[in-house]
C-alpha positions as CSV (number, residue, x, y, z in Angstrom):
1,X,96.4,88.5,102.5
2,X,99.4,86.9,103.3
3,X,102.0,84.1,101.2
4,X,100.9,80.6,102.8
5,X,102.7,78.4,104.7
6,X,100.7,75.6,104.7
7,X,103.0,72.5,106.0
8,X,101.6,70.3,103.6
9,X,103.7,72.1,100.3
10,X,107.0,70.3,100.4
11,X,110.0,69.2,98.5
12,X,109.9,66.2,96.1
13,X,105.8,66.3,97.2
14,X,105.7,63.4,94.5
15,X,108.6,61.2,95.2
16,X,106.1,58.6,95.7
17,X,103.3,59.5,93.4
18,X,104.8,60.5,90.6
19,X,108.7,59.9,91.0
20,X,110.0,61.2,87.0
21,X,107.3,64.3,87.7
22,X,109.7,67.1,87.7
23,X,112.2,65.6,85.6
24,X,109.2,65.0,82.6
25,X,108.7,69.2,83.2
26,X,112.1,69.5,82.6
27,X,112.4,67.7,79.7
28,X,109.7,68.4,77.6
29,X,110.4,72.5,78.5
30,X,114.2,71.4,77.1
31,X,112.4,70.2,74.1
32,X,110.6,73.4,73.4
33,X,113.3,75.5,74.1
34,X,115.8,74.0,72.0
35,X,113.0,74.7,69.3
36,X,112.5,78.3,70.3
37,X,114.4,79.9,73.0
38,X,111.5,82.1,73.5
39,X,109.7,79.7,75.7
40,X,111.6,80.5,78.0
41,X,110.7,84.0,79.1
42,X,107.4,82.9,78.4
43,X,107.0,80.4,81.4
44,X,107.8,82.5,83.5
45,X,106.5,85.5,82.9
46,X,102.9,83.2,83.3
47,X,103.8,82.5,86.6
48,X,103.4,85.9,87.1
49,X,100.3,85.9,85.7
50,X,98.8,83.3,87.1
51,X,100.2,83.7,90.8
52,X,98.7,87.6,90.5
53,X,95.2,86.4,90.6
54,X,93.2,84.1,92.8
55,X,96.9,83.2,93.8
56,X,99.3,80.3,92.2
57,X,96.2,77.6,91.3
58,X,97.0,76.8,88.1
59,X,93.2,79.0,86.8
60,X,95.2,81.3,83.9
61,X,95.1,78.2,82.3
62,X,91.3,77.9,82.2
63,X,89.6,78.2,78.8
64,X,86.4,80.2,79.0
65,X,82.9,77.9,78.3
66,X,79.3,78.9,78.7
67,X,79.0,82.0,79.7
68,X,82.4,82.2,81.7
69,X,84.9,84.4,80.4
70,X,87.7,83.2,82.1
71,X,91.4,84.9,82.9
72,X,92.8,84.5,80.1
73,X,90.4,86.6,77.7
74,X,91.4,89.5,80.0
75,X,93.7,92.7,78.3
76,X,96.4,91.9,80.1
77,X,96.8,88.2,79.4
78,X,95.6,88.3,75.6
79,X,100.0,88.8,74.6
80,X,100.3,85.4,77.0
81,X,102.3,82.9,74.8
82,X,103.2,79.0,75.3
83,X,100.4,77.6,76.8
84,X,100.7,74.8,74.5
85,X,103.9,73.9,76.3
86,X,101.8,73.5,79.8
87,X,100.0,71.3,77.7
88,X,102.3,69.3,76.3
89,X,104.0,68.5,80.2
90,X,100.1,67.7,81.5
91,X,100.0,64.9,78.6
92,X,103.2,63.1,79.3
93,X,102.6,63.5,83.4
94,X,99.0,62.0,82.8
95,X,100.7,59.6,80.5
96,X,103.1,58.4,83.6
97,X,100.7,59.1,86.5
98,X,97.2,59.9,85.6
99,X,95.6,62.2,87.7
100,X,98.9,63.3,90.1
101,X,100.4,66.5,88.9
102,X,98.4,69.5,89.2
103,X,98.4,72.4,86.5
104,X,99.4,74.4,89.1
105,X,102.7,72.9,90.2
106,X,103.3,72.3,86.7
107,X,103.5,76.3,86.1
108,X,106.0,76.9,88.9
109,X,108.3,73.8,87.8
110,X,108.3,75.2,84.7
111,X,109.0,78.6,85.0
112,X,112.2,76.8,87.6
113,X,113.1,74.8,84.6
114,X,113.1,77.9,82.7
115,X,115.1,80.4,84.9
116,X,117.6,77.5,85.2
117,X,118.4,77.4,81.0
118,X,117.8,81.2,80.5
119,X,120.2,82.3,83.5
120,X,121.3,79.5,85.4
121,X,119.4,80.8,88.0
122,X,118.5,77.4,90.1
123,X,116.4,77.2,92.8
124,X,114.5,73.9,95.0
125,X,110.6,74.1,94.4
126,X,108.4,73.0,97.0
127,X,105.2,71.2,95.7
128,X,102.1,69.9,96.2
129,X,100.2,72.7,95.3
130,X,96.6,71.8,94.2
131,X,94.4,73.4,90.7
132,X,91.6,76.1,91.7
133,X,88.3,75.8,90.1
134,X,87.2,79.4,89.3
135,X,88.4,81.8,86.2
136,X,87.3,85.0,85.7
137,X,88.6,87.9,83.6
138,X,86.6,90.1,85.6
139,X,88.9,89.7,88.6
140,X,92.7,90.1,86.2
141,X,93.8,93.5,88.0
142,X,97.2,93.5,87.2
143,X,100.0,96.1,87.3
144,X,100.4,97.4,83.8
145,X,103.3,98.7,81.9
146,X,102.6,102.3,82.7
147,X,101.8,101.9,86.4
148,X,103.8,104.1,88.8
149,X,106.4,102.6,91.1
150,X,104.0,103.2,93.8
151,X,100.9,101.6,92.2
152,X,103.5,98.1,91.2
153,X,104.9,98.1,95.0
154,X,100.9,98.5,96.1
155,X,100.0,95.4,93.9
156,X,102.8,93.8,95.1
157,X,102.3,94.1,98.5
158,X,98.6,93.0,98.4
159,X,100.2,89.8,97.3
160,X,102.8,89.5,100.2
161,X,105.7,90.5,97.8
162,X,107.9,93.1,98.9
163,X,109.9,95.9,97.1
164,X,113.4,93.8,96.8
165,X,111.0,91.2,95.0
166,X,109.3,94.2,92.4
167,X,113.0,95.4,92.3
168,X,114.3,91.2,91.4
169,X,111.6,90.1,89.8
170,X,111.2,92.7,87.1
171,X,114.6,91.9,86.4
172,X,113.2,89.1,84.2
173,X,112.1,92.0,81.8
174,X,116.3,91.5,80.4
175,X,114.6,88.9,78.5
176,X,111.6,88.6,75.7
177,X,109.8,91.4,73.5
178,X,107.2,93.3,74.0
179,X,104.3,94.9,71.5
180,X,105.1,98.5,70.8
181,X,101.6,99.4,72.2
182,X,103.3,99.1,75.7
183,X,105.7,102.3,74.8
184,X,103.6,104.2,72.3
185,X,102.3,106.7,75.6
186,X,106.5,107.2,76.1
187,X,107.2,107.7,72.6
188,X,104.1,110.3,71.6
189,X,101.7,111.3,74.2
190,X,103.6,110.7,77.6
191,X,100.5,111.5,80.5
192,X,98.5,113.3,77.7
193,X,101.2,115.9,77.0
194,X,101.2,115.5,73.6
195,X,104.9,115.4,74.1
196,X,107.2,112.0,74.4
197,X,108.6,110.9,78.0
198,X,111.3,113.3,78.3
199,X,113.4,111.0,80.9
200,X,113.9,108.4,78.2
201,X,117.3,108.0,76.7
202,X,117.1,110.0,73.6
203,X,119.2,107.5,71.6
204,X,116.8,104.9,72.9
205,X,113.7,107.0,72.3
206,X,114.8,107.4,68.5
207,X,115.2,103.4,68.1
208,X,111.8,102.9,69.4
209,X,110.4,105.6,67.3
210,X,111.6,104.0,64.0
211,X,110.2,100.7,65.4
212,X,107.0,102.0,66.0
213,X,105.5,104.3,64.2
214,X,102.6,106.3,65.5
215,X,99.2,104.0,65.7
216,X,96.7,102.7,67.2
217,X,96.6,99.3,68.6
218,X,94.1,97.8,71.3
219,X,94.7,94.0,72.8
220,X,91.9,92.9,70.7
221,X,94.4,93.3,67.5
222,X,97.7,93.5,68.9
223,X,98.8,90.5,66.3
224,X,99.3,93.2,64.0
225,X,101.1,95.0,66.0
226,X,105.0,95.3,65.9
227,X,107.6,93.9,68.8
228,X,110.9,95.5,70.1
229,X,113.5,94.2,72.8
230,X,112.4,94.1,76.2
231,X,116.3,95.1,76.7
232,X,117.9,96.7,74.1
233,X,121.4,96.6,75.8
234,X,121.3,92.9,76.1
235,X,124.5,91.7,75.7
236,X,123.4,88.0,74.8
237,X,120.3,88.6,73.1
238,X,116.4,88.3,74.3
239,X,117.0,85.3,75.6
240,X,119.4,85.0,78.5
241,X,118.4,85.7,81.9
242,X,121.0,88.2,83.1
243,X,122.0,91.6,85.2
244,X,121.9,93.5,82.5
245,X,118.7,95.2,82.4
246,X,119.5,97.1,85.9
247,X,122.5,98.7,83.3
248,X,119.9,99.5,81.5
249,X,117.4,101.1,83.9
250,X,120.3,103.2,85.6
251,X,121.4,104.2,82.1
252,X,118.2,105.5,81.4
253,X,117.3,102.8,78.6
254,X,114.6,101.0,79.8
255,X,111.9,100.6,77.7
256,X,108.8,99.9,79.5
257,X,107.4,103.1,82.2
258,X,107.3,100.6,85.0
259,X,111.3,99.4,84.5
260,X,112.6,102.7,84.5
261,X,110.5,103.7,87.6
262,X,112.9,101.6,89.6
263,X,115.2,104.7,89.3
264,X,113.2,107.0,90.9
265,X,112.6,105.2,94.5
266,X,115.5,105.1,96.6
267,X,115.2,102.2,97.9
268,X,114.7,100.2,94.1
269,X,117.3,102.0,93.2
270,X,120.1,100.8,95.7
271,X,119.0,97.0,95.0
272,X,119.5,97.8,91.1
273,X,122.6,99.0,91.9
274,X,123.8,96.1,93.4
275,X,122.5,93.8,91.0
276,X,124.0,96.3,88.4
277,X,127.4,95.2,89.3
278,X,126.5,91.8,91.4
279,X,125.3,88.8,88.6
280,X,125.5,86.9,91.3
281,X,123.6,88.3,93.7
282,X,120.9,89.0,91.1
283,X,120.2,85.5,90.6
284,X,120.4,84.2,93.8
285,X,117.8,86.8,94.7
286,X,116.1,85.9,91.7
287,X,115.7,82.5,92.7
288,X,114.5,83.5,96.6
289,X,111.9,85.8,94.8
290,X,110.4,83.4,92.4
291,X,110.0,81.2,95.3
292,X,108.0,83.3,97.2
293,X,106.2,84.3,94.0
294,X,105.2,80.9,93.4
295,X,103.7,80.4,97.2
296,X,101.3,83.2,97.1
297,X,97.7,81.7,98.2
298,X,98.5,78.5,97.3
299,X,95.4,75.7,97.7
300,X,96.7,72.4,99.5
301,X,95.7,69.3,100.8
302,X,91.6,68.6,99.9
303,X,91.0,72.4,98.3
304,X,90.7,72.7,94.9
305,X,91.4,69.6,92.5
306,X,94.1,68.3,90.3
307,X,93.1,68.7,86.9
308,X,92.9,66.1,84.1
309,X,93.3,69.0,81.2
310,X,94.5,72.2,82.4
311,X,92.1,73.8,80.2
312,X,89.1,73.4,81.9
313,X,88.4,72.1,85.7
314,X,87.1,68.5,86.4
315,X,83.6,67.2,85.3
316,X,81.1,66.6,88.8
């Protein structure tokens, strides 16, 4: 499976349909954000999600009816957050120009909107993507935490990514919190030895520890479970979309499995080098892998649908 590049996905796809679309996305995200800055790692981390299955149609979004269980009941998108927000930018574009935008399109303009105010990382969307029709959990395979560096460059690669885009992208990891179910193998039991993750940063192993306490917490209940710093060297807090978690993963400090396994490939670790010392080159890179992220199997022209309410597909 390859990244499309169906003609019909331009630039400005709806200067004529829907003129104030992207600038609506961009101003109800500003809303939001200036409420909580943590919508902003939250966009586009669901890019990611949604792009990983089925490709970028907009079908994360899906609620699950009858006796459909769609994508978003699945482990791994149970700690998604601000899907409210996508809500809130359908209702003013349907408010404008009813029946236009797709769900879809409003994900990757988003996440864009977001990159730009967490990290000035800015980038030119194309558009025109159009919403799929089908959510199922059953097909959410995505790389966990705790995968291996070659497992994440696999899943990756069935996707038409590559490993400068694992190496960029993961980057975004600077940013947000995660449940301390996602580190309690590295801190107690690393591979079933009983015995923590003896690569992690002792200092950092210690924070974590007194963070979170040995337990036992499934997605089903993960509400109740405590959070930590995706990046614990952050410089400018959770929030701001910068080099620094590559300091972090040559340090030693990361705190998910799958960020500090960029240190062990050669080739992951040469690009987090660079970006390391390069802020510059990490976003501009940033902004050429999110584009490609958000081009995986798109659905064009008369596939799929625009939805009304990104919630659930079109009545027949």
């Amino acid at each position: 499976m390859h990244i499309s590049t169906i003609k019909s996905k331009l630039l400005h796809f709806y200067a004529q349909s829907c003129p104030r679309a992207e600038t609506i996305v961009r101003q109800v995200v500003q809303h939001r954000a200036a409420q909580d800055r943590s919508v902003l790692p939250a966009l586009i981390r669901l890019q990611f999600h949604d792009c990983f299955v089925r490709g970028c149609d907009g079908s994360v979004l899906i609620d699950s009816a009858g006796g459909n269980v769609a994508e978003k009941e699945a482990d791994p998108n149970l700690t998604l957050r601000m899907l409210d927000v996508i809500d809130d930018v359908k209702a003013a574009l349907e408010t404008a120009c009813p029946g236009v935008v797709s769900c879809a399109d409003i994900i990757g303009l988003a996440a864009r909107d977001a990159a730009a105010m967490a990290g000035r990382v800015r980038y030119q969307l194309p558009t025109g993507r159009r919403d799929g029709t089908v959510s199922s959990a059953a097909e959410v395979h995505l790389p966990s935490p705790s995968v291996s560096f070659a497992d994440a460059l696999s899943a990756f690669s069935n996707i038409g990514l590559d490993v400068v885009d694992l190496t960029t992208l993961l980057g975004s990891h600077t940013m947000g919190f995660c449940h301390c179910m996602f580190v309690m193998d590295r801190l107690y039991d690393f591979k079933k030895t009983g015995t923590p993750d003896q690569t992690m940063d002792a200092g950092l192993r210690a924070s974590l520890q007194g963070s979170c306490p040995p337990h036992t917490v499934t997605p089903q209940n993960e509400s109740g479970d405590a959070i930590v710093p995706m990046n614990l060297l952050a410089p400018h807090g959770p929030f701001r979309l910068d080099n620094s978690f590559y300091r972090s993963v040559l340090a030693g400090k990361a705190v998910l499995q799958i960020d500090q396994e960029l240190a062990s490939d050669g080739m992951a670790r040469l690009i987090a080098a660079k970006f390391a010392v390069g802020p510059r080159k990490f976003r501009k890179q940033f902004a050429r892998s999110m584009v490609k992220l958000a081009s995986v199997h798109v659905l064009t022209g008369e596939q799929g649908e625009v939805r009304l309410n990104c919630r659930k597909v079109n009545s027949r």
